[in-house]
TORLUM-865275 format. One record per residue: residue in three letters; x, y, z of N, C-alpha, C, CB in turn. Coordinates in steps of 0.02 Angstrom, whole numbers, padded with zeros to 5 digits, always signed. Each point is the difference from the previous one (the first is absolute). Glycine has a CB too. Example, Ala and Ser with C-alpha at 12.3 -4.5 7.8 and 13.67 -1.06 7.14 Angstrom:
BEGIN
Ala+00660-00284+00390-00045+00059+00000+00045+00060+00000-00095-00059+00062;Ser+00077+00112-00098+00042+00059+00003-00039+00055+00037+00059-00032-00108;
This chain:
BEGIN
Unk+05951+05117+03170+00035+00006+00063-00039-00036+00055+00050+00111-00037;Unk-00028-00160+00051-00023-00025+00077-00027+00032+00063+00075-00056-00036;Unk-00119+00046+00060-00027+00019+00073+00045-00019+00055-00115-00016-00039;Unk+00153+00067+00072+00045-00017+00075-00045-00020+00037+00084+00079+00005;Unk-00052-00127+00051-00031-00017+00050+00055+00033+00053-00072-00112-00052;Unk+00100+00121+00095+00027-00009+00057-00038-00054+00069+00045+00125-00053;Unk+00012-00150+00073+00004-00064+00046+00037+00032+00072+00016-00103-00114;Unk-00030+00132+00164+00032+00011+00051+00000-00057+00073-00024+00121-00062;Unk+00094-00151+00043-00013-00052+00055+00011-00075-00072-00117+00089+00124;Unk+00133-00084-00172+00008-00042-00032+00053-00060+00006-00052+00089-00048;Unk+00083-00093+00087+00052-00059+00041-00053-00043+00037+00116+00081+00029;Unk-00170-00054-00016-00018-00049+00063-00046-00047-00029+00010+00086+00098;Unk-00063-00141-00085-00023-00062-00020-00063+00037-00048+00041-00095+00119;Unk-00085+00141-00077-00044+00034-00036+00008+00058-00050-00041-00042+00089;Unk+00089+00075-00067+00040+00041-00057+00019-00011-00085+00040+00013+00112;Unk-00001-00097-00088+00018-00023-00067-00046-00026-00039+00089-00019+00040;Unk-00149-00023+00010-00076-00023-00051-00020+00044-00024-00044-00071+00052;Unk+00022+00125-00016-00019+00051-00054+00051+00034-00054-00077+00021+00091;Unk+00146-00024-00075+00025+00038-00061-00012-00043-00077+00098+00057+00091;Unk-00083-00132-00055+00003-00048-00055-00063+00002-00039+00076-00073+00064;Unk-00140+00086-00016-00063-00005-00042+00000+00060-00055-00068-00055+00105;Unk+00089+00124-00064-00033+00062-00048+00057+00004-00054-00071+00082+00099;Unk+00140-00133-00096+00031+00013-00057-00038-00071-00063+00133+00066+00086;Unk-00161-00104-00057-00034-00054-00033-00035+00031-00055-00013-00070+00102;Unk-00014+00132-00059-00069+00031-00051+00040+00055-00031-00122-00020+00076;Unk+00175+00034-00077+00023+00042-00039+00050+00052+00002-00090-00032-00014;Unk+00065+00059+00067+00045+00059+00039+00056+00000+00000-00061+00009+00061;Unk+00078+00065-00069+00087+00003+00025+00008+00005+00073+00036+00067-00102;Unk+00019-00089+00133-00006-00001+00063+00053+00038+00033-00058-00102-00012;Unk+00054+00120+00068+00028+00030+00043+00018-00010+00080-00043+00049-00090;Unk+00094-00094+00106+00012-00024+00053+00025+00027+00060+00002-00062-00074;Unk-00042+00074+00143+00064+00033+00059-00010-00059+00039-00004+00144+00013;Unk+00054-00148+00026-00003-00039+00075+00087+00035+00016-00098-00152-00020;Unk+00108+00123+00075+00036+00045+00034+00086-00057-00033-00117+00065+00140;Unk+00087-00116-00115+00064-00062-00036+00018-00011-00066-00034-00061+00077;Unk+00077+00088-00109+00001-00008-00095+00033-00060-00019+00015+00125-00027;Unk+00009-00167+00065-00005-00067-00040-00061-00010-00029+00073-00051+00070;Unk-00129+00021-00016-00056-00026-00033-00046+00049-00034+00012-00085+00080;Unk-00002+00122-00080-00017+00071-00043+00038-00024-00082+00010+00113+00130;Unk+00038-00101-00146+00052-00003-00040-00032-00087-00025+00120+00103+00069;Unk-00125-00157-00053-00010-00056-00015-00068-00017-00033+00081-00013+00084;Unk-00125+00034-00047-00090+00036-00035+00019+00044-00059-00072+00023+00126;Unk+00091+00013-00115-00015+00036-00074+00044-00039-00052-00020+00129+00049;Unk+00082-00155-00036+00004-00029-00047-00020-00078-00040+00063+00090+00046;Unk-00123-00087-00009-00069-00057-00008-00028+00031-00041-00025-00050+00101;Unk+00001+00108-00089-00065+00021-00026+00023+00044-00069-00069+00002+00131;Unk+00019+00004-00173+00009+00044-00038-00023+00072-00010+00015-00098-00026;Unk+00039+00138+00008-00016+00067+00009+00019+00016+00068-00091-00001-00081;Unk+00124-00003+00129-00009+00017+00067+00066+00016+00008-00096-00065+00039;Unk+00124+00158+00007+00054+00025+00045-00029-00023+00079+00040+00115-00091;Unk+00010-00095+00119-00003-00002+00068+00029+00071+00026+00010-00135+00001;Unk-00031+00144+00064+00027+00059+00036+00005-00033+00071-00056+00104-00075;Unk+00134-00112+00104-00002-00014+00062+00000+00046+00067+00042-00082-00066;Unk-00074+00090+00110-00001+00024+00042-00069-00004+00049+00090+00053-00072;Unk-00073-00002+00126-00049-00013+00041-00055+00052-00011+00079-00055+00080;Unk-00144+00034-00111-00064+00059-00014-00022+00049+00048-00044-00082-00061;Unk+00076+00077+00107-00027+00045+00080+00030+00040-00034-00007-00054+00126;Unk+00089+00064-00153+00034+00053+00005-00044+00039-00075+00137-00057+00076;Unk-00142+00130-00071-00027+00059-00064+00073-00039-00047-00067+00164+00073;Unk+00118-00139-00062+00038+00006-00050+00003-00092-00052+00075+00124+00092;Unk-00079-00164-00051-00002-00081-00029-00079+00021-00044+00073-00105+00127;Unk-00131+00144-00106-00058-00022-00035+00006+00078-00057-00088-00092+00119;Unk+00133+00124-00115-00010+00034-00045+00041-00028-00067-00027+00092+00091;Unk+00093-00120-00065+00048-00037-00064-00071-00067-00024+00176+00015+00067;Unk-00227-00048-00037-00059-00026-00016-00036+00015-00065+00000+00000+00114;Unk-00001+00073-00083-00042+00030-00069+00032+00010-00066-00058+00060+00080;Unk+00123-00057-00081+00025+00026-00055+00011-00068-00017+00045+00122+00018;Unk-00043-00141-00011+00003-00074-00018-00036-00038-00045+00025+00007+00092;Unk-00091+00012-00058-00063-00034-00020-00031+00060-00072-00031-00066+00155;Unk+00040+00139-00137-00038+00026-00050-00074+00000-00011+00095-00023-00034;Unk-00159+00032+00012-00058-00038+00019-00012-00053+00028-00015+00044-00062;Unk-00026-00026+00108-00024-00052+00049-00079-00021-00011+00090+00051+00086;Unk-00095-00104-00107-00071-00043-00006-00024-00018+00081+00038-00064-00131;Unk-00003+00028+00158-00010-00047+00031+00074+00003+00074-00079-00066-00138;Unk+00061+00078+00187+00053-00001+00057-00025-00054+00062+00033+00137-00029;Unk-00005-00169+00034-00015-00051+00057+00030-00003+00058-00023-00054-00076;Unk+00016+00056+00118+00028+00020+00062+00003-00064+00062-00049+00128-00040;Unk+00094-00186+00026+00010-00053+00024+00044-00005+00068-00022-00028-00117;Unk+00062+00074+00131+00067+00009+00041-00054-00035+00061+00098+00131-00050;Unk-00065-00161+00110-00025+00003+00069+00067-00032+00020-00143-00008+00002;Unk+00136+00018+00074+00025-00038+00052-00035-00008+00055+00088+00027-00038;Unk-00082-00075+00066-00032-00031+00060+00040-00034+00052-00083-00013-00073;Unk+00060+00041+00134+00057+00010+00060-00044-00064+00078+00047+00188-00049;Unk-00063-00226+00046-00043-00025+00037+00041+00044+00109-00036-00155-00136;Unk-00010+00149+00154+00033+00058+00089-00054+00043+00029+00127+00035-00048;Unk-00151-00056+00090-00067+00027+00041+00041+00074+00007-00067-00124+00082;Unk+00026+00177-00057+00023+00064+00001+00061+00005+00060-00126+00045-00049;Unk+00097-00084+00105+00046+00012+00056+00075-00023-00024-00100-00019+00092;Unk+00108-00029-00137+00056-00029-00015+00028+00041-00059-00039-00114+00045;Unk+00013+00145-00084+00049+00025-00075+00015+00074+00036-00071-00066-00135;Unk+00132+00062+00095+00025+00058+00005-00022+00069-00059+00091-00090+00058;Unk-00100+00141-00014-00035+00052-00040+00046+00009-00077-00048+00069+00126;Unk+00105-00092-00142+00035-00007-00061-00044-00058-00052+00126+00032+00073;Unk-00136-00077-00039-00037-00034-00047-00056+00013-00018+00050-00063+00030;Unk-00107+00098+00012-00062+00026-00004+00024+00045-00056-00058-00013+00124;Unk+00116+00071-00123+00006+00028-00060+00034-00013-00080-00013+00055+00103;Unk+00044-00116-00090+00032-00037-00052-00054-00031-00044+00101-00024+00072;Unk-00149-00011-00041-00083-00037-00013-00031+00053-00038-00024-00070+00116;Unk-00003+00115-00071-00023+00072-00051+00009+00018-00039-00004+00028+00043;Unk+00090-00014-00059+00039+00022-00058-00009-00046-00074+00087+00043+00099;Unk-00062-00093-00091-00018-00061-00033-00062-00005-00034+00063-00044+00078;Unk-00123+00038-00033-00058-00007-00023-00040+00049-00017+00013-00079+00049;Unk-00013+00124-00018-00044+00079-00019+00037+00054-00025-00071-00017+00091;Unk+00104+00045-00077+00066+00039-00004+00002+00015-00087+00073-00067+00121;Unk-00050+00008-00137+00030-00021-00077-00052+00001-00022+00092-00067+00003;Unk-00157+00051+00012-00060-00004-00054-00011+00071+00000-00061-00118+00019;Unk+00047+00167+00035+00018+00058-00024+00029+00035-00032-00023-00019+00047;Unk+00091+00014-00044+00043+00033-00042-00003-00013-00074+00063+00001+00095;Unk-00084-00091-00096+00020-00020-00091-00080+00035-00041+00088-00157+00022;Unk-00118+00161+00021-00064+00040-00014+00019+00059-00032-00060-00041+00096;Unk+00074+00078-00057+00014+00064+00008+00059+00042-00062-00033-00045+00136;Unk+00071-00013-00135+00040+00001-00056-00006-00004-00071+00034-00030+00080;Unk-00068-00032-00089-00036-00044-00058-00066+00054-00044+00024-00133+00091;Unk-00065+00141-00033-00048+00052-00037+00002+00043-00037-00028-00015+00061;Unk+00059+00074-00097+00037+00035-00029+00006-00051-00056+00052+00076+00095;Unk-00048-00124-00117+00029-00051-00045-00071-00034-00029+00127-00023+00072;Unk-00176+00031-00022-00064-00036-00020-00092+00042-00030+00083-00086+00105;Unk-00090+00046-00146-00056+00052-00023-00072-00035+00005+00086+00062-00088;Unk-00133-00052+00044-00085-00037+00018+00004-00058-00028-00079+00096-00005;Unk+00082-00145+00035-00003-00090-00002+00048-00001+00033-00042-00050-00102;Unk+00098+00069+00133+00054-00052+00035-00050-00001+00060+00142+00030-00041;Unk-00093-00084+00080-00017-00019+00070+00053-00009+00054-00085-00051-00057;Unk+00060+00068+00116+00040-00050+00025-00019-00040+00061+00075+00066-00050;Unk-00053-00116+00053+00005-00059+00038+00040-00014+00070-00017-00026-00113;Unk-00020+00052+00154+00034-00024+00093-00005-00078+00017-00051+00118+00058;Unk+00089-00152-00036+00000-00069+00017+00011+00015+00085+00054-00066-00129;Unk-00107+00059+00149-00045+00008+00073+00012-00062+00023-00099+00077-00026;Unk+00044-00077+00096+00012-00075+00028-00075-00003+00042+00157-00008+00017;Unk-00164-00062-00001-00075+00016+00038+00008+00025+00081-00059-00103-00079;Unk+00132+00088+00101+00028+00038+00066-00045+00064-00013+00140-00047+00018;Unk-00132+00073-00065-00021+00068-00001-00092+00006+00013+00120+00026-00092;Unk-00130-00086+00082-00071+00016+00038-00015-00040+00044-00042+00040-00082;Unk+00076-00087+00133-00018-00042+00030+00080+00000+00041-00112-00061-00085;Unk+00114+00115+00145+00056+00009+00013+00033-00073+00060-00035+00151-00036;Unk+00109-00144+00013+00015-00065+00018+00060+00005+00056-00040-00046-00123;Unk+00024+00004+00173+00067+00002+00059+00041-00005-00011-00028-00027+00055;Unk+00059+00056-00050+00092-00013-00027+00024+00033-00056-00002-00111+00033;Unk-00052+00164-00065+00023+00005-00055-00028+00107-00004-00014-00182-00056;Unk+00039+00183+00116-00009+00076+00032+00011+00050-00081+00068-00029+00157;Unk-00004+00034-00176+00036+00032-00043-00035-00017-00090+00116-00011+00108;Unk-00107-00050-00091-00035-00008-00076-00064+00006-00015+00071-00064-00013;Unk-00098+00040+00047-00093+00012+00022-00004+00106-00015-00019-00140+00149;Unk+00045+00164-00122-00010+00068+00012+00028+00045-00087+00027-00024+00168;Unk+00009-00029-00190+00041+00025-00054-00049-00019-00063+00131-00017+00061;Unk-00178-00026-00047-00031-00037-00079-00050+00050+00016+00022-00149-00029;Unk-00058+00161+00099-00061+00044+00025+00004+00049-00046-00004-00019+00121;Unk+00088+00055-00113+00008+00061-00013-00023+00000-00095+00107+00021+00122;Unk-00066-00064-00138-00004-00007-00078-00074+00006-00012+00107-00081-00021;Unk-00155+00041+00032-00062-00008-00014-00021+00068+00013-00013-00123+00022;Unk+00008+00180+00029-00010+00032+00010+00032+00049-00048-00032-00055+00097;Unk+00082+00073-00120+00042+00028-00068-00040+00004-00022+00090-00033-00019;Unk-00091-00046-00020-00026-00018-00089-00079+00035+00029+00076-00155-00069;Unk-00105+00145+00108-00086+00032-00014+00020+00108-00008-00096-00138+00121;Unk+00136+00144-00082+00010+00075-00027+00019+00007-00061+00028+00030+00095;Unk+00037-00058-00115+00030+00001-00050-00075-00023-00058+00147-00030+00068;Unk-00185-00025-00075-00046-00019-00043-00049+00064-00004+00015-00132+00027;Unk-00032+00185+00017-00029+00043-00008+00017+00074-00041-00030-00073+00092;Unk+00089+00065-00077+00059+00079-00030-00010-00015-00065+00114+00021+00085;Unk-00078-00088-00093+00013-00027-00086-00070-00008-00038+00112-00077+00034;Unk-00176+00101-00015-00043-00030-00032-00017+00038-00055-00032-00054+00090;Unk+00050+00121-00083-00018+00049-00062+00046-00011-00050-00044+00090+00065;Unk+00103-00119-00030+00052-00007-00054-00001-00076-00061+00074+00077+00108;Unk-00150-00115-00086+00005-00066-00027+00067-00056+00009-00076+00071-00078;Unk+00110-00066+00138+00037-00025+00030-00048-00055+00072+00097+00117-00056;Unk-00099-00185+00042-00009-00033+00049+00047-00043+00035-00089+00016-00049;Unk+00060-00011+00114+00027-00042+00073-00004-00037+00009-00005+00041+00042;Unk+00028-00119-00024-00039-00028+00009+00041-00043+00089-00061+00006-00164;Unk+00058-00052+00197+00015-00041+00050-00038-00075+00009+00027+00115+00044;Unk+00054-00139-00045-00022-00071-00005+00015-00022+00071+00025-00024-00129;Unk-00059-00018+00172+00010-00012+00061+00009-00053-00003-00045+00069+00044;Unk+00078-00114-00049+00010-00096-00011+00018-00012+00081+00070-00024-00149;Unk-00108-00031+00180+00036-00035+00048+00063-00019+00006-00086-00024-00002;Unk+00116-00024+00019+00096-00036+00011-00017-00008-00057+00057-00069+00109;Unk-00008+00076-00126+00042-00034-00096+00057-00025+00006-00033+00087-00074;Unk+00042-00129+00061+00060-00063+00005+00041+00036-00041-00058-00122+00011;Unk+00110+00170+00041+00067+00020-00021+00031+00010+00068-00027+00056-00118;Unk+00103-00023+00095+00031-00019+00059-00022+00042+00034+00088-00047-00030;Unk-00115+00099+00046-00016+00033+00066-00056-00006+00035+00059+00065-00040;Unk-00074-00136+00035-00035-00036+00053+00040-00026+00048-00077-00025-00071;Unk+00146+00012+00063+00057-00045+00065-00002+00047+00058+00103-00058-00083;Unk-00135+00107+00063+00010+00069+00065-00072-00038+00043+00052+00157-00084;Unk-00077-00191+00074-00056-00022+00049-00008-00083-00016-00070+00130+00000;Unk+00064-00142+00057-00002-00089+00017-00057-00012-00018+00067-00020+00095;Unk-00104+00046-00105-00070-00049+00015-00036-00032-00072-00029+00086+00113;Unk-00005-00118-00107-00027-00038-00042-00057+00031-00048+00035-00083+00086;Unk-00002+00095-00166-00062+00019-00040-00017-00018-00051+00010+00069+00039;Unk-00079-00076-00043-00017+00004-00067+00029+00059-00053-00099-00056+00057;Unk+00099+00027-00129+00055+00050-00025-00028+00007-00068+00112-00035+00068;Unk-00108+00109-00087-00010+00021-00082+00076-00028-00030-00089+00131+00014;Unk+00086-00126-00098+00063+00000-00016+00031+00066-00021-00025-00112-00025;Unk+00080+00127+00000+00015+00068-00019-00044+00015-00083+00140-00009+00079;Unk-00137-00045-00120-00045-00007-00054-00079+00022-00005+00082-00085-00004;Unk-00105+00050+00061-00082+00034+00037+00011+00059-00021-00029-00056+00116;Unk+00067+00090-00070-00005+00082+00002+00007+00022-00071+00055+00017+00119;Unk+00008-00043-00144-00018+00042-00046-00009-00010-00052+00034+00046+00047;Unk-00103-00085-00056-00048-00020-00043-00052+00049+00020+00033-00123-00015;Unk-00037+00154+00079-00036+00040+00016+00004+00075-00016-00007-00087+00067;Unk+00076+00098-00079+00027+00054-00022-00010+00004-00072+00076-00001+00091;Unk-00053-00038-00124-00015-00012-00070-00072+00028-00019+00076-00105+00005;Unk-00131+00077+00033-00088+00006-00043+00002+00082+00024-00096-00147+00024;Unk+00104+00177+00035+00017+00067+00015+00002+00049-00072+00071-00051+00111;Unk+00022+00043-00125-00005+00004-00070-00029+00024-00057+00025-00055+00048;Unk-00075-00011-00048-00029-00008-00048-00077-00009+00003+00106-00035-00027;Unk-00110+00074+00074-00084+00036+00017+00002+00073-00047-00017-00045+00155;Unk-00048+00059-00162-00012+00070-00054+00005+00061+00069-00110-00061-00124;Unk+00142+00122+00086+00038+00031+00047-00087+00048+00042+00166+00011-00090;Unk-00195-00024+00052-00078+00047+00033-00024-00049+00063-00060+00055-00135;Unk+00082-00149+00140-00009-00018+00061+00031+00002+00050-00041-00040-00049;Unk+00019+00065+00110+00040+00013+00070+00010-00064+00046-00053+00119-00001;Unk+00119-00147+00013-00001-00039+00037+00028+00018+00063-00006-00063-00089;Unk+00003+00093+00150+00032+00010+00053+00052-00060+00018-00100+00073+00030;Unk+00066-00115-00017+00021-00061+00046-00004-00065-00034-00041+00061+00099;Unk+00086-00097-00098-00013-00074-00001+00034-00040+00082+00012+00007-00163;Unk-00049-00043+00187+00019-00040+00057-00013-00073-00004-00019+00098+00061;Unk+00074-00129-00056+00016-00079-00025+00032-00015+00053+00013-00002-00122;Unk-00026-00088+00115+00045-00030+00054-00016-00083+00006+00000+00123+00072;Unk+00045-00161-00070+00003-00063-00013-00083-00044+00045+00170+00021-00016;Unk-00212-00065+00003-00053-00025+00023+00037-00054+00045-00088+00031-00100;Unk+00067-00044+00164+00019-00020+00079-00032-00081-00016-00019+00139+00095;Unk-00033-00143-00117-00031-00069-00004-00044-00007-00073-00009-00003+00142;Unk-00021-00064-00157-00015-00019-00036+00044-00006-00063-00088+00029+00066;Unk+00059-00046-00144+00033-00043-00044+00047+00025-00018-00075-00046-00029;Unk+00091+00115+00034+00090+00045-00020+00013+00002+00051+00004+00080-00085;Unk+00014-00079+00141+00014+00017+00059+00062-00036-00001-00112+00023+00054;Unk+00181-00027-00085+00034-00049-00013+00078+00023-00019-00116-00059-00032;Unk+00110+00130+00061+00056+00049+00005+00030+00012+00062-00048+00048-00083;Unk+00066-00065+00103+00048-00006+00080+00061+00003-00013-00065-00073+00060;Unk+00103+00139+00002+00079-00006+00010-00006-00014+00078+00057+00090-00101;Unk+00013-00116+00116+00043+00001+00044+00044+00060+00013-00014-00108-00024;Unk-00005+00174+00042+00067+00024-00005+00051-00015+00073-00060+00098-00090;Unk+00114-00074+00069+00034+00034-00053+00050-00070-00045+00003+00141+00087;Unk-00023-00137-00139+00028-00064-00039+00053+00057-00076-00149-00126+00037;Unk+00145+00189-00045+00017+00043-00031-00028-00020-00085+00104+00029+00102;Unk-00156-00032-00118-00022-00018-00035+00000-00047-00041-00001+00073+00031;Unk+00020-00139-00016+00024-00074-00022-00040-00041+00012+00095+00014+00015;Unk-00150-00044-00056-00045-00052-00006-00057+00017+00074+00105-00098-00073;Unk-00131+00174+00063-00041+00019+00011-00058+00014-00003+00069-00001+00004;Unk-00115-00020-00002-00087+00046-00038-00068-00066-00029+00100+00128-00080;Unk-00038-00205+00092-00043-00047-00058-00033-00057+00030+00082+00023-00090;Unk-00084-00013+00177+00015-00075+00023-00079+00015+00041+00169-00037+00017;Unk-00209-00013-00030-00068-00001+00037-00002-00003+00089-00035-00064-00118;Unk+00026+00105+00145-00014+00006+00059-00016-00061+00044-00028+00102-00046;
C-alpha cells in the first residue's frame, strides 16, 4: 500500500511542483484547491491521485479531506493568497479574506488531518520570508505567514511525543501567478526549487529535526539570472539575466 501525501493548495504553481514531485517518488496523492478543473486535470496526470475540491478554511471541506486520504504520511500545506494595499487602503474584508486563506486553512487541515497521522508523517507549511522580513504593502499576508510560522513551532512541539514532524519552508518570490499582485521587480525561485525542497524534507530520517528552511533567489553574481517583470501572469518569466 502506498504512502498518502496530501497537497493543500495544489492548483497553484508551487502546489502542483510539489504534487508532481511526491507522486514521482511514489505516493498516492491527494489533491485540494478550491478550483476543480485544475484539480481534476493534475490528478489525471499523476498516478494514483483523487482530488477534493473546496475551500480548506472551511472544517467540513477538510474533514471530506480526511476521508479521502485515509493515512496520512505526508500533508503539505501550499494554499496562499496575496493582496498587495498599505493598511490605510485595504479594507478590513481583505485583511480577513488574506488570513483565512493563508493561516486559517493551515489550521484547520492540521487539525483535521492529524487523527489520520502517526510516527514518521510530517507536515509541511509553505511560508514566505515576508514572514520574517516584514514587507510594505503586504500588511495581511506578512501577518498571516508570521502567524503560520508561529503555529508550526507550537504545533512542532505538541506533535513531538507523537513522532510527528513540522516542518516550514520560507522561499522568497517564486515565479507564479501571485506575484501580478505586486509590480515590482524580482529576483525569482521557481515552483520546482521549492519543491525540491520539500521533497529532501521527506526524505530526511524522522529522529532529524528540521524547523525551518529559508531560501530565496541570489540578487548578484554567477546565478543571479532569475528576474520577473511582474505582473506578466506567469509567461516567459524567471530566465532572463538582469
Amino acid at each position: 500500500m502506498p504512502e498518502t501525501s496530501v497537497i493543500v493548495g495544489a492548483s497553484g504553481g508551487i502546489g502542483r511542483a510539489v504534487a508532481e514531485a511526491l507522486s514521482a517518488d511514489g505516493y498516492r496523492m491527494v489533491l485540494n484547491a478550491r478550483r476543480e478543473a485544475p484539480l481534476r486535470e493534475l490528478a489525471e496526470q499523476l498516478h494514483d491521485a483523487v482530488w477534493v475540491a473546496g475551500d480548506c478554511a472551511d472544517e467540513a471541506v477538510a474533514e471530506r479531506l480526511r476521508h479521502a486520504a485515509g493515512n496520512v504520511s505526508i500533508l503539505v500545506h501550499t494554499a496562499g493568497m496575496l493582496v498587495k494595499s498599505e493598511t490605510r487602503e485595504q479594507p478590513v474584508e481583505v485583511f480577513d479574506e488574506v488570513i483565512r486563506t493563508n493561516l486559517r486553512s493551515a489550521y484547520v487541515c492540521a487539525r483535521a488531518l492529524l487523527p489520520a497521522m502517526r510516527a514518521g508523517s510530517r507536515i509541511v507549511y509553505i511560508s514566505s520570508t515576508s514572514a520574517l522580513r516584514p514587507t510594505v504593502g503586504l500588511t495581511a499576508y506578512t501577518a498571516a505567514k508570521a502567524g503560520m510560522n508561529a503555529m508550526a513551532g507550537v504545533l512542532a512541539r505538541e506533535l513531538e511525543e507523537d513522532g510527528i514532524g513540522v516542518h516550514v519552508v520560507a522561499p522568497g518570490p517564486v515565479d507564479t501567478p501571485m506575484l501580478d499582485a505586486d509590480p515590482r521587480r524580482f529576483a525569482v525561485l521557481m515552483p520546482a526549487d521549492v519543491a525540491g525542497v520539500v521533497r529532501w524534507l521527506t526524505q530526511m530520517p524522522p529522529e532529524v529535526v528540521v524547523p525551518e528552511v529559508i531560501m530565496h533567489a541570489p540578487v548578484r553574481g554567477p546565478f543571479a539570472t532569475r528576474w520577473t517583470d511582474a505582473p506578466v501572469s506567469g509567461q516567459n518569466r524567471g530566465r532572463t539575466a538582469p
